[in-house]
C-alpha positions as CSV (number, residue, x, y, z in Angstrom):
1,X,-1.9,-26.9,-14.4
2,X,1.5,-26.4,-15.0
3,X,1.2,-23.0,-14.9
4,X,0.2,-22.9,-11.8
5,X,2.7,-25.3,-9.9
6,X,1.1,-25.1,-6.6
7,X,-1.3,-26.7,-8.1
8,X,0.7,-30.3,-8.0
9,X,0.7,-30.8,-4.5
10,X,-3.0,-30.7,-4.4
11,X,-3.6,-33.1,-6.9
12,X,-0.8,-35.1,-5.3
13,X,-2.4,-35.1,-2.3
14,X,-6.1,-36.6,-3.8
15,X,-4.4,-39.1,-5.6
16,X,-2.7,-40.4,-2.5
17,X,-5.4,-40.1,-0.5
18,X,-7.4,-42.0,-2.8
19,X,-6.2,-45.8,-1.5
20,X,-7.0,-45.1,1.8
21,X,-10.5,-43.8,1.5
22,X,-11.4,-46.6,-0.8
23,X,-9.3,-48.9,2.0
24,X,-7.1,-50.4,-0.5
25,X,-3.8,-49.9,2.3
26,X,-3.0,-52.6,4.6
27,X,-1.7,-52.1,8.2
28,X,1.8,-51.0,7.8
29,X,4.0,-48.4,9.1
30,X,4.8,-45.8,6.3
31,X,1.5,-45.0,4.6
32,X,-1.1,-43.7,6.4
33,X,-2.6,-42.5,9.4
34,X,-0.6,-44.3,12.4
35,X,-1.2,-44.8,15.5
36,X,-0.7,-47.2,18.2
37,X,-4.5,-47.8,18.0
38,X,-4.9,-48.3,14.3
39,X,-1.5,-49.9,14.0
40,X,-2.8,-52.5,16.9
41,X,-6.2,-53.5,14.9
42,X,-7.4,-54.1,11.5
43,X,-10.3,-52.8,11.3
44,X,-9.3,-50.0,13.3
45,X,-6.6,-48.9,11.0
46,X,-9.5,-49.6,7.9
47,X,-12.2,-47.3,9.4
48,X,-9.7,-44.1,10.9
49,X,-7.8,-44.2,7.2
50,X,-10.8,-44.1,5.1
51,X,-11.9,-41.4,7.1
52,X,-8.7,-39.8,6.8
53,X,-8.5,-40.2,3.2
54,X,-12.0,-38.5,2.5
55,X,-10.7,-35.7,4.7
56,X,-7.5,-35.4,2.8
57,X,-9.5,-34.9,-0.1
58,X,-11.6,-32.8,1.0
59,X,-8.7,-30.6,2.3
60,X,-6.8,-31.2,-1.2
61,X,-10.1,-30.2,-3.3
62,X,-10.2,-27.0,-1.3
63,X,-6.3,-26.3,-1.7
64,X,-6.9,-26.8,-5.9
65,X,-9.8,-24.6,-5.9
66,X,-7.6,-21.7,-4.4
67,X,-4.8,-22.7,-6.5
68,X,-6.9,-22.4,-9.7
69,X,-8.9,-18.5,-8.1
70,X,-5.9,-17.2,-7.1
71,X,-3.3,-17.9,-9.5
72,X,0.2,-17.2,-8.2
73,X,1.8,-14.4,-9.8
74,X,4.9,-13.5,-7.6
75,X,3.1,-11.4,-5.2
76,X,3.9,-12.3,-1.8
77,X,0.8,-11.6,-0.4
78,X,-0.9,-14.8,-3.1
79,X,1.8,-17.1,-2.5
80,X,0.7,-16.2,1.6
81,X,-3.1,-17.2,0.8
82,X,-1.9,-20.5,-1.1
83,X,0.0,-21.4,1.8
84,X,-2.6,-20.9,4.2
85,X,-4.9,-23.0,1.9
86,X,-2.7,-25.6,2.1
87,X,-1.9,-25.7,5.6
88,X,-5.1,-25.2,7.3
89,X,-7.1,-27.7,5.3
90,X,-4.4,-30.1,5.8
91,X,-4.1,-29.3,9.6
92,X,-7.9,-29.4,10.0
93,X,-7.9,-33.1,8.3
94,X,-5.9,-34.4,10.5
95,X,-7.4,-33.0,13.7
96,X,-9.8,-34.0,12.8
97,X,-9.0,-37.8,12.0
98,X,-6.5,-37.8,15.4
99,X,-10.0,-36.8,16.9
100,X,-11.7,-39.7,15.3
101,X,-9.2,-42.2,15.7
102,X,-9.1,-41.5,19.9
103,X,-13.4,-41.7,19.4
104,X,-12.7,-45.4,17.7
C-alpha cells in the first residue's frame, strides 16, 4: 500500500466511516453528516449517518479498487482517473445522503 500512496486516503476514508455506519457517533458538530435536521434529532442524526457511512464506504471501496488497477506511475493522465475516482464516489455519497437526509 505504500507504494501506492493514493491508496491512504481510501482506506482513511473506510475507517472513518466505519463509526458512523455502525452508529457509534453521537450528535455533535464536527463528525459527521450535519444538518439542521440531523443536528435537531437523535434518531435522525443515527439513521442519515449510518446511511452516510455505508455510502462512504462504498465510495472508499471503489476509490481503493482503482487505486490498486491503476497504479500511479507519474503519468498525468492516471493520476486524472485516480482523481476522478475519488471525487465522484465521494460526491455521489453525499448526494446521495443530502438526498436521504431531506427524505427523513
Amino acid at each position: 500500500m505504500l507504494r501506492q500512496p493514493f491508496a491512504i486516503p481510501a482506506v482513511v476514508m473506510f475507517i472513518s466511516s466505519i463509526p458512523l455506519a455502525v452508529g457509534m457517533v453521537p450528535r455533535n458538530r464536527l463528525y459527521g453528516f450535519r444538518t439542521k435536521k440531523t443536528l435537531a434529532d437523535d434518531a435522525t442524526w443515527l439513521r442519515v449517518n449510518r446511511f452516510a457511512g455505508v455510502a462512504i464506504m462504498i465510495a472508499s471501496v471503489m476509490y481503493y479498487t482503482i487505486t490498486i488497477s491503476k497504479p500511479y506511475d507519474g503519468d498525468f493522465r492516471i493520476w486524472l482517473v485516480h482523481l476522478a475516482a475519488f471525487v465522484i464516489p465521494l460526491a455521489a455519497a453525499l448526494t446521495s445522503t443530502a438526498a436521504y437526509a431531506k427524505r427523513s
